[in-house]
Phi, psi and omega in degrees: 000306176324299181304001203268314178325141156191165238221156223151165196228153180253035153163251178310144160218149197277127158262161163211125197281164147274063251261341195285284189279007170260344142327338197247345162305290173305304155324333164262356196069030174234163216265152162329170115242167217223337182331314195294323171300291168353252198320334164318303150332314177266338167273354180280309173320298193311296157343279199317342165109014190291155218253352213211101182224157177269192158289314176117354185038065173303325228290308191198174162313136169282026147292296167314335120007303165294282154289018155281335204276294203308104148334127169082017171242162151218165170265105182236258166267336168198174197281124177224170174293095191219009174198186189293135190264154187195186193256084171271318159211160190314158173252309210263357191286355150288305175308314206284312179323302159327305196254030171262326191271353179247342189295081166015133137333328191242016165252150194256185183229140181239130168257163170245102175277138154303141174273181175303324179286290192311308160319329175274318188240035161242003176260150189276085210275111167249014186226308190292310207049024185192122205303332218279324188299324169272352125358310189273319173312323174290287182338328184274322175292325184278330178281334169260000154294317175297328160328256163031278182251014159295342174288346208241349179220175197262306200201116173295119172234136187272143202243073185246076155351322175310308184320329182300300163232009161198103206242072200289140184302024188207039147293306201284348202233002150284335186253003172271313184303319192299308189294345193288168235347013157333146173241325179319154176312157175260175135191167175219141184237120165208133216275197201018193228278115200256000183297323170317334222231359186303293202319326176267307157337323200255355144280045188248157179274084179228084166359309200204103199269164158248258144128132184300056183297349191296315201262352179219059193301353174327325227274007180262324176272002165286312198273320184316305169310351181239032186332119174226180186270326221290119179271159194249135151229096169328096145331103185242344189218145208302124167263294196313352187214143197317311192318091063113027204315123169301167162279352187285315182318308181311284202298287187330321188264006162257328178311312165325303160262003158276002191260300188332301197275318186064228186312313179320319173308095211254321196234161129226152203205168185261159184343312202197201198258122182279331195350297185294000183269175175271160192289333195288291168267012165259081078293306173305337166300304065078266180298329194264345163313289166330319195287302203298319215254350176266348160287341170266344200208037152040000000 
């Protein structure tokens, strides 16, 4: 079980851009490059020791992220819907190539998809008029994303936030369409309080489901009530909030989940996506994450 574990992230990491030059970049006519966040990003992880690391999703929020990529999307006060949405060319396959040539040897790459849901119903729709279709389009577009960048990473995890409070009866079967024949590991992250929804979740065609166990420890005597096969990746320490989690705080709530989860227990990760923190303590988060799981599992 100890090798199994390994420490990861779900997603976002705080950049801090520099807007003088790339305002002075553009005004000359040269294209951003973003490589430098990237890396910034990857080398932070990495330092903290984390074993399953992203990109940092430097570029933007990740809707936008998306729906700047996806045919028939644009960007405006918020991302809206004005044609058939589709795949024209990769969206995430220049950054994760970029962070495969930079990356430590003995570190792994995790890509990210927005999930289907969550994309349809953060977008401003002028094309479908009907949640469930355009819904399914982003599944078809994002499954040829995964084509894609699967070659390029260790384990895809799908982000459907939504799930949390809008949990459409054809979620298992939006997210089996993005995911089919994929062969890499897998996983779906979906943040807040998910017990309504345990029951259904831990049939998803996923490897590895995820969850804010930091901030919602309920999520232990839920899942306890659901037994699955289904591997977990343990929320340990807060994205929402500054403070500092000691490591001694850490080893208690991983223990915690090994006595729920036992073997099942695959990953720890902090709740959620750092993007909104100062760099400063999600990094120390990070490291004391680290710190906790290498005191438990040597």
């Amino acid at each position: 079980m100890n090798e199994a574990v390994e420490t990861t992230v779900i997603g976002s990491y705080p950049v801090s851009l520099n807007t003088l030059k790339m305002m002075d970049d553009y005004s000359n006519g040269v294209l951003p490059s973003w490589n430098p966040y990237i890396k910034h990003a990857v080398s932070s992880m990495s330092d903290a020791g984390i074993d399953l690391i992203s990109d940092g999703q430097t570029r933007d929020p990740f809707i936008n992220i998306f729906a700047r990529g996806f045919q028939g999307c644009r960007i405006r006060s918020r991302a809206e819907v004005i044609g058939p949405v589709d795949l024209v060319k990769p969206i995430t396959k220049n950054d994760l190539t970029y962070v495969s040539s930079i990356i430590p040897k003995d570190k792994k790459i995790l890509g990210l998809l927005v999930g289907p849901c969550t994309l349809s119903e953060s977008v401003v729709d002028y094309f479908y008029n009907d949640k469930k279709e355009l819904a399914f389009a982003f599944a078809n577009a994002l499954k040829k994303e995964l084509r894609i960048i699967e070659p390029l990473v260790d384990m895809i995890s799908i982000d459907e936030p939504f799930f949390s409070n809008i949990y459409p009866e054809y979620a298992k079967e939006l997210i089996s369409k993005v995911l089919d024949g994929v062969s890499c590991r897998t996983r779906m992250h979906v943040c807040g309080d998910v017990s309504s929804i345990v029951q259904d979740i831990v049939d998803f065609p996923v490897d590895i489901l995820s969850h804010e166990f930091k901030a919602t420890p309920t999520l232990f005597d839920v899942f306890s009530e659901h037994p699955s096969d289904i591997g977990i990746c343990l929320g340990c320490v807060r994205s929402d909030r500054k403070e500092i989690e000691p490591v001694s705080e850490i080893i208690t709530h991983i223990e915690k989940g090994k006595q729920v989860f036992d073997s099942k227990l695959k990953q720890l990760a902090p709740d959620c996506g750092l993007r909104m923190l100062p760099e400063k303590n999600a990094l120390s988060k990070l490291r004391n994450l680290v710190s906790a799981k290498e005191k438990i599992y040597g």
